[in-house]
Structure formats: C-alpha cells, structure tokens
C-alpha angles and dihedrals in degrees: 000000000000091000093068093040079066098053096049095052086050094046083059099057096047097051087045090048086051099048094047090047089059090042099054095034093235110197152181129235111081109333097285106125137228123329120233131197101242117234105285095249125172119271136202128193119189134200093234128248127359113250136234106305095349131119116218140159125259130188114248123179135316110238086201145352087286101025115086126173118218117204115213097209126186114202118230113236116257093264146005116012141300110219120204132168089201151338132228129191139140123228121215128201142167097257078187079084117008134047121207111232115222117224118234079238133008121230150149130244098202104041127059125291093243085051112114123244126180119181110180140150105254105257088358090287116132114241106057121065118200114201134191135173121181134178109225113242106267093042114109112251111265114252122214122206132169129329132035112305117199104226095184145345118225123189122228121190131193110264093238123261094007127122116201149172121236118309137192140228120205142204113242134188092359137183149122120253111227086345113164096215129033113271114209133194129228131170127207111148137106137185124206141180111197 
C-alpha cells in the first residue's frame, strides 16, 4: 500500500513538473528561456527625410496596437524660403487592409489656422484619399524656410480581422498652388500588421 502511496505521489511531481515546464516555456540553450511570439501590432516603415522642396509621408506614432498616424512633410529648401498659398495630393491605399480614420476636424500644422483643409474618400470609397489645403484670399502666402515641416497627419487603422505585408501608401494627382520653387512627391512609407 504504501508503495503505491509512493508512486502516486511521484506520478504527481512529475505531471506538475511537466506542466510547469510547458507554462512557463523551460528551455535549454544557455539558459535564455523560452522564446514568444510577441502580440501581431501595426507597423510603419518610412523612406527618411523630405527632401528640399519635396512632400512625403513619415511615419508618426501608433495610437494602439492597430491605429498608425501617417505624417504628410514637406522639406524646406537649403536656404531662403519657399513660399506656397496650398497644396493639393491624393493618397492611395489598399482599403482591403487598411481603413483610413477621419479626423473630428480636419487642419494643418504648417499653414495658418483660417486656411482651408479638406480631407475626403474619392467618391466617398475607401482606398483613395483626396487632400487639399488652401490659404483664403486675403491670407499672406506661407513661407517655408529650413527643416522638415509636417503639412498634415493623416490616421490609418487596421482593416479588422486582416493580416498583411508591407504596404504602401502613395502620393496621386499632386502639386503646390502659387508655390516660388517646384515641389515634388515623393512616397516612401508602408504600413503592416503581422
């Protein structure tokens, strides 16, 4: 009897060993642990800067695990100052996958608080943005001067349930109203959920 009280008791180590050993993902090779797959979040990759007298996209920061802003930046020329009265660009994206996220109310960082921004889905389908930001009449032109400049940010969301590869999102139908020097667009930046 009290050899198999002794089994038993055994038999019970070792399952609970065992089970603890799978909780807690024991392992061998140096000590390290267990790996884990970390959570799935949303991820963005970027070209870099702007450059002189161009408009890209940046990545900003992600407001959750599936909610990314995207920062539309137009670089400064080397010197002086670029002067503009508006842009205007379309932003395309794959809505298989992402869902573009409105703002309560749409505005610009770089030009004046009166200017006018619209922000709305070409012919109200996800999957293509179309932007525009416009000085009113009376207001004095924007002057650009040095460094990277962020126009506009626009939000991106994880279309649910959905999984993808880097994606990107592109510059359409671009150009600067009244603007003193060429601006030029250039894309660069992709969003991914794996």
């Amino acid at each position: 009897m009290r050899s198999i009280a002794l089994l038993a008791r055994r038999l019970f180590l070792l399952v609970l060993g065992a089970a603890l050993f799978a909780a807690f993902g024991c392992g061998g090779g140096g000590g390290g642990g267990g790996t884990t797959t970390p959570p799935a979040a949303l991820a963005c990759s970027d070209g870099g800067a702007a450059a002189a007298n161009s408009t890209t996209m940046r990545c900003g920061s992600a407001t959750n695990s599936t909610t990314e802003i995207v920062n539309v930046v137009l670089g400064g020329p080397a010197s002086g100052a670029t002067t503009l009265r508006g842009l205007n660009f379309d932003v395309t994206y794959d809505a298989s996958k992402l869902d573009y996220v409105p703002a309560a109310t749409a505005t610009s960082q770089l030009f004046s608080p009166n200017a006018l921004v619209a922000v709305t889905l070409l012919n109200g389908l996800p999957g293509h943005l179309v932007v525009s930001i416009q000085e009113f009449g009376g207001l004095p032109n924007v002057s650009v001067g040095a460094g990277q400049h962020t126009v506009l940010s626009l939000t991106f969301r994880r279309t649910a349930g959905m999984s993808f590869a880097p994606t990107p999102l592109a510059f359409a139908n671009a150009d600067a109203t009244s603007a003193s020097a060429t601006i030029t667009f250039s894309s660069g930046v992709a969003l991914s959920y794996q």
